[in-house]
C-alpha positions in Angstrom: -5.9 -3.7 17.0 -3.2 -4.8 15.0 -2.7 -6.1 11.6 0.0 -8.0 10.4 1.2 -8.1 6.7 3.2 -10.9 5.0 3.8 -11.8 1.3 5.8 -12.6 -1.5 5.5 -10.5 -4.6 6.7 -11.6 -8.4 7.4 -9.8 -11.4 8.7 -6.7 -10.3 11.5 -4.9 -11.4 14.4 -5.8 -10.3 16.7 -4.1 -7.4 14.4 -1.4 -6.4 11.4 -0.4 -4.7 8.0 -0.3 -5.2 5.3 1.6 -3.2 2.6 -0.3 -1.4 -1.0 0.8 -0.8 -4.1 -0.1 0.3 -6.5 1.6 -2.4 -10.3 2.6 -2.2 -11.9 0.4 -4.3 -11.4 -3.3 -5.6 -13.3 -2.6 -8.9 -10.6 -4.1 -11.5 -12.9 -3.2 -14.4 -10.9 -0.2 -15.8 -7.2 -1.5 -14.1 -6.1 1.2 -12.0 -8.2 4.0 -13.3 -11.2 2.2 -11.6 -9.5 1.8 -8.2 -9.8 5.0 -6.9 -7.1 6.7 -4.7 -4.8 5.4 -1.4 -7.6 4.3 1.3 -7.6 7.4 3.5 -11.0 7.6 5.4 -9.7 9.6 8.0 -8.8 12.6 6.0 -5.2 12.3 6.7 -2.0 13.3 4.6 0.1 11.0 2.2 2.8 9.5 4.5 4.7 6.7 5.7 3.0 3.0 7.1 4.9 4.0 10.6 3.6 8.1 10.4 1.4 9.0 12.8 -0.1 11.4 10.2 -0.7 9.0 6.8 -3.1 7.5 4.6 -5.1 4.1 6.5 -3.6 2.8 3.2 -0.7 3.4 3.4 2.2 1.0 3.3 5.3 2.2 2.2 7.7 0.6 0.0 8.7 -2.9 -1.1 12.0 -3.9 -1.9 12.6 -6.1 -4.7 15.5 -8.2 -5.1 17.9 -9.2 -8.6 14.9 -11.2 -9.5 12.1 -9.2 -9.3 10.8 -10.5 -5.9 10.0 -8.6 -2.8 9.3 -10.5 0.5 8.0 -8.7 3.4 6.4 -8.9 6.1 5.3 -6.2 8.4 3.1 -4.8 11.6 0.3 -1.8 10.4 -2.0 -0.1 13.3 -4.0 1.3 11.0 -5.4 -1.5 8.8 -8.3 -2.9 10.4 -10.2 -6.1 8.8 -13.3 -5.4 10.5 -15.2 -2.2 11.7 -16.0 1.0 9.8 -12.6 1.3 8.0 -12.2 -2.1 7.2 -10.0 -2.8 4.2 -12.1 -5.8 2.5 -13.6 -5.5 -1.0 -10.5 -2.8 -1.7 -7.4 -3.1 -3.8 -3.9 -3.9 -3.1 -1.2 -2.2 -5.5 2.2 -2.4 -6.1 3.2 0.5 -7.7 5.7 0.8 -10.6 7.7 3.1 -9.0 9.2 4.0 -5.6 6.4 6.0 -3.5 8.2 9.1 -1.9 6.0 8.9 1.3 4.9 12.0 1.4 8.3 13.9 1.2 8.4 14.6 -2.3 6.2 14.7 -5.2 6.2 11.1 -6.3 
């Protein structure tokens, strides 16, 4: 199975990119803090969307443009919508900041 992706995103900063995850939980009581980490039931390592080794939630990075919008749209093997690692009930984020996919220490 295969998911497909598509949006358009407001109010980010301008000309650069933001990472984009699937997170554990979708409990906005405490913002972020209550979220819990990237979706990763399978054990895996931080990574790219298109890694074979990477987090279920996992989506890489958007790119905003001068005004703050990123519009994407994209193909993910690894998000399922129903079954045992379904991502409903969890969190969508758009980080602040660029995620390094794994290759760094961002």
């Amino acid at each position: 199975m295969v998911t497909e992706i598509w949006g358009r995103i407001e109010g980010l900063g301008p000309n650069g990119e933001h990472g984009f995850h699937i997170h554990e939980l979708g409990d906005l009581s405490k913002g972020c803090d209550s979220l819990g980490g990237h979706y990763n039931p399978l054990g895996e390592a931080h990574g790219d969307a298109g890694s074979c080794h990477s987090h279920v939630g996992d989506l890489g990075n958007l790119r905003a443009d001068a005004d703050g919008v990123a519009v994407f749209s994209m193909t993910v093997p690894k998000i399922q919508i129903v079954g045992p690692h379904s991502i409903l009930g969890r969190s969508c984020v758009v980080h602040l900041s660029q995620d390094d996919l794994g290759k760094g220490s961002n």
